[in-house]
C-alpha positions as CSV (number, residue, x, y, z in Angstrom):
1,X,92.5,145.0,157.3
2,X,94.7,143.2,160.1
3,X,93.3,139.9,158.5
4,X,95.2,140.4,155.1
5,X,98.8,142.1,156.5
6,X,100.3,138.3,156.7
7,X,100.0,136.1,154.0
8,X,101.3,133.2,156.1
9,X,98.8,133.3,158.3
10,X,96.0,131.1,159.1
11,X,93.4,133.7,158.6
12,X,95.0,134.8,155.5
13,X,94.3,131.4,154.3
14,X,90.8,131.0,155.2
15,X,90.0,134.4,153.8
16,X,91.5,132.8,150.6
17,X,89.7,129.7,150.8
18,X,86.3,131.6,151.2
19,X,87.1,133.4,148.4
20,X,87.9,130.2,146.4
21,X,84.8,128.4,147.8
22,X,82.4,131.5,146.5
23,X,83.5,131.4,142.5
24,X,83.1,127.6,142.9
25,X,79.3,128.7,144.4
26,X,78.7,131.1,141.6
27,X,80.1,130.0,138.9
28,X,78.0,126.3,139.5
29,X,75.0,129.1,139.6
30,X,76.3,131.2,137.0
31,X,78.3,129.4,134.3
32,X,76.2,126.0,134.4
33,X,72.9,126.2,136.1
34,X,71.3,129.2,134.5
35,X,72.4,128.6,131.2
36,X,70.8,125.2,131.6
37,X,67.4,127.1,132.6
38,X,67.4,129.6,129.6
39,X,69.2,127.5,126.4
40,X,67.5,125.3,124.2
41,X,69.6,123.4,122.0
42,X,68.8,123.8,118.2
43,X,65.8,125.8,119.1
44,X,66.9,130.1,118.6
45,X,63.7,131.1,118.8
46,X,62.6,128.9,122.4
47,X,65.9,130.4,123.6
48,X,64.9,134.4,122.6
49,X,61.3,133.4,124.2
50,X,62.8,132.2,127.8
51,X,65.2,135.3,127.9
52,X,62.5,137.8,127.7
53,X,60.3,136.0,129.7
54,X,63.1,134.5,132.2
55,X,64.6,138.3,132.4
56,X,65.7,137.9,135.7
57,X,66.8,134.6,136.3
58,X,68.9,136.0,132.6
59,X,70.0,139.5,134.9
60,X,70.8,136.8,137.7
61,X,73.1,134.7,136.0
62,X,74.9,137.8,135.0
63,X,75.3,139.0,138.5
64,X,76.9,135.9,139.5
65,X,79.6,136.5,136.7
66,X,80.1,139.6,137.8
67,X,80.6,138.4,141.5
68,X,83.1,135.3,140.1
69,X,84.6,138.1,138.6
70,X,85.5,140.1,142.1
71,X,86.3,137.0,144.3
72,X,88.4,136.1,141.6
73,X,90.2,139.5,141.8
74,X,90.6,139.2,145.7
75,X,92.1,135.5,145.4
76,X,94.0,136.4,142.9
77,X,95.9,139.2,144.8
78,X,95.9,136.6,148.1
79,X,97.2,133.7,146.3
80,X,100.2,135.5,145.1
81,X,101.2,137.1,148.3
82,X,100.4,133.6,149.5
83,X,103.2,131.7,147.4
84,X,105.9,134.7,146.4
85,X,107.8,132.9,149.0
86,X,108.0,129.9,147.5
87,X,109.0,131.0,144.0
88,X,108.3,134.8,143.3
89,X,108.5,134.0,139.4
90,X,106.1,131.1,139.3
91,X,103.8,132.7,141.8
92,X,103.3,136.2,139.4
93,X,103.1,134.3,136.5
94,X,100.3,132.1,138.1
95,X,98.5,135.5,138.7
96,X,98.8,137.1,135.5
97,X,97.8,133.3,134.2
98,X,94.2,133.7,136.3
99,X,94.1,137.2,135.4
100,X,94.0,136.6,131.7
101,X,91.0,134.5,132.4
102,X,89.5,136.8,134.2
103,X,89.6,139.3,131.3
104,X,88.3,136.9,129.3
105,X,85.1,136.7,131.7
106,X,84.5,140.2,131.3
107,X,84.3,140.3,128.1
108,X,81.8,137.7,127.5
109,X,79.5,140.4,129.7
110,X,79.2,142.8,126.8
111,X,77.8,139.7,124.8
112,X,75.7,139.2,127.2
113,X,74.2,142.3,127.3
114,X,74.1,142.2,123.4
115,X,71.8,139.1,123.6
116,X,69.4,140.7,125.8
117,X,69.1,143.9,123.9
118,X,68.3,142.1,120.5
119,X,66.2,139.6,122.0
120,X,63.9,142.8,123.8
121,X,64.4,144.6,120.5
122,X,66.4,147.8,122.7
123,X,69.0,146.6,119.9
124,X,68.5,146.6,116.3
125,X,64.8,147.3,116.9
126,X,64.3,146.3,112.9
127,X,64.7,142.6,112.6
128,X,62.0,140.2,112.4
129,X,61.8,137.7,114.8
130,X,63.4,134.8,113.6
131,X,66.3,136.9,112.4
132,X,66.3,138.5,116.1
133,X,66.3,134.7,117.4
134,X,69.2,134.1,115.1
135,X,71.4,137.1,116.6
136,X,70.3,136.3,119.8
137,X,71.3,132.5,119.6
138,X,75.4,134.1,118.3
139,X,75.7,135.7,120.4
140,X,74.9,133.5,123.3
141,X,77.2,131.1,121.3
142,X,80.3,134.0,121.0
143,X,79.4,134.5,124.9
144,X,80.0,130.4,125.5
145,X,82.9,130.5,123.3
146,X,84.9,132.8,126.0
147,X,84.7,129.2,128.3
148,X,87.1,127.7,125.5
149,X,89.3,130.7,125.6
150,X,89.9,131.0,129.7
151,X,89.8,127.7,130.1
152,X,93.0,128.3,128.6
153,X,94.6,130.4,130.5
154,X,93.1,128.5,133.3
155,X,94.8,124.9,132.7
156,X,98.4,127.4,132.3
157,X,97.4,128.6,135.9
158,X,96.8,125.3,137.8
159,X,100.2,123.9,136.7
160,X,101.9,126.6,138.0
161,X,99.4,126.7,141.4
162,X,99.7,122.9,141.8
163,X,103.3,123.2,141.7
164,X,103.6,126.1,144.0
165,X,101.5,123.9,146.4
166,X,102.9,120.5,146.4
167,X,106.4,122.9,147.3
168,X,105.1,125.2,149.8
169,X,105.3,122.7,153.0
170,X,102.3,124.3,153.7
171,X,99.4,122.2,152.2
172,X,99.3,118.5,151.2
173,X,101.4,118.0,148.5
174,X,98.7,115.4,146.7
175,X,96.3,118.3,146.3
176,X,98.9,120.2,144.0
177,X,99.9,117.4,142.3
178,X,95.9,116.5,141.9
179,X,95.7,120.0,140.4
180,X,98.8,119.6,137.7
181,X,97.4,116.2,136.6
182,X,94.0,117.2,136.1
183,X,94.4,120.5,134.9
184,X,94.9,119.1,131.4
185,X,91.0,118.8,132.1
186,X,89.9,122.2,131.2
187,X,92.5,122.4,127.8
188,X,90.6,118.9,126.6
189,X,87.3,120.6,127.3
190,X,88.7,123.6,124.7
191,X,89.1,121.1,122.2
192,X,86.8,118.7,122.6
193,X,84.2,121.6,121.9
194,X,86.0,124.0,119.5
195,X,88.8,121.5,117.6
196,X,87.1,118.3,117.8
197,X,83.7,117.9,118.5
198,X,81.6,114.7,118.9
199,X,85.6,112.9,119.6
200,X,83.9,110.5,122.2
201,X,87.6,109.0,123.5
202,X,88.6,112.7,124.5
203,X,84.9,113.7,125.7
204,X,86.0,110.6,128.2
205,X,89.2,111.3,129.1
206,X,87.9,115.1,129.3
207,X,85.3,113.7,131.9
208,X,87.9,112.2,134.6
209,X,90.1,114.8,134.4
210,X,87.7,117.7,135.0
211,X,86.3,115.4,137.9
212,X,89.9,115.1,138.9
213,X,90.9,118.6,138.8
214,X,87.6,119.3,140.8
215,X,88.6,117.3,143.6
216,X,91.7,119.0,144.1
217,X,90.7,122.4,144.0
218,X,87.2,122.1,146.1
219,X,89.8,120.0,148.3
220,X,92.3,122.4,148.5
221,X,89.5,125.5,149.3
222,X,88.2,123.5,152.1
223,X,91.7,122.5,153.4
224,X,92.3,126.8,153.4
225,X,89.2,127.7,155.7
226,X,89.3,124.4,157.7
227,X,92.4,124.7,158.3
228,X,94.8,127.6,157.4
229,X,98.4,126.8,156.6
230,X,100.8,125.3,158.1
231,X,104.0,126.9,159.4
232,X,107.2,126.7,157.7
């Protein structure tokens, strides 16, 4: 494709952008909405009930991850090729960075499936319900867990992107250092709901940072299709 033989082109970029825009789309669908639809808190056996009932809103959610998961490949690949010329080091390790949470993702499919299988009772046929609801309920939790882990690998990514940025000449140089300072957002998320839950001073400063952080990359994805890069 003629549209991805120059990475420092203008409709390079905008590919990238559009790629960036649609795993901000699905992953709104997918990571947060549907959940939201389909997870009672506290309640295993409400939460068994709406996935068997709910199947395909459940089988939709998972096809968003699964799309997240190929736009994330694609800008992946663009965003490297995009900023090897402004560090070739920083630029691969910000890829293998996104990658590693993109692994993680994947994973958290086969737990996925899991869930639905017990919950249907295709899976360990044997158990009675409330122990069904139980398994069900970890491994929906296990599934949510994988969040805590890419968002790992996530916060390790946006330094390195928001750096590349600010440096390239190419973009405004407040979105990548937006993207560094609120990056920390995602590691305080990890924390806040693995290391120390119900902390209400991090659960704050978790809050403006993520909002932060937000800004700079639905900023920075609009700034790609709207209007490309700049020459250098």
């Amino acid at each position: 494709m003629a549209v991805l033989s120059d990475p420092l082109s203008t409709p390079y970029a905008r590919l990238t952008g559009v790629f960036y825009l649609l795993i901000a789309v699905f992953g709104g669908f997918a990571i947060l909405w549907v959940p939201s639809q389909l997870q009672v808190a506290s309640d295993a056996g409400a939460t068994m009930t709406n996935l068997i009932e709910r199947r395909g809103l459940f089988l939709a959610g998972m096809g968003g991850e699964v799309a997240i998961l190929l736009a994330e490949i694609m800008c992946t690949a663009m965003l490297y090729f995009m900023f090897k010329p402004v560090s070739a080091t920083l630029s691969f390790a910000a890829s293998l960075a996104r990658l590693c949470m993109v692994g993680v993702m994947a994973a958290m499919l086969f737990f996925s499936v899991a869930a639905l299988g017990v919950a249907e009772g295709s899976l360990a046929p044997g158990l009675a319900d409330e122990v069904r609801a139980e398994v069900v309920a970890a491994l929906l939790y296990v599934h949510d867990a994988g969040v805590w882990v890419w968002q790992v690998f996530f916060t390790l990514h946006l330094v390195m992107l928001g750096w590349l940025v600010a440096h390239s000449r190419r973009f405004p140089r407040v979105l990548g250092y937006l993207m560094i300072a609120g990056s920390a957002g995602y590691l305080c998320d990890s924390l806040s709901a693995f290391v120390w839950p119900g902390a209400g001073g991090l659960a704050l400063v978790t809050g403006v940072l993520l909002a932060l952080v937000s800004f700079a990359e639905v900023g920075f994805a609009l700034w790609l299709v709207s209007c490309g890069q700049r020459s250098v």
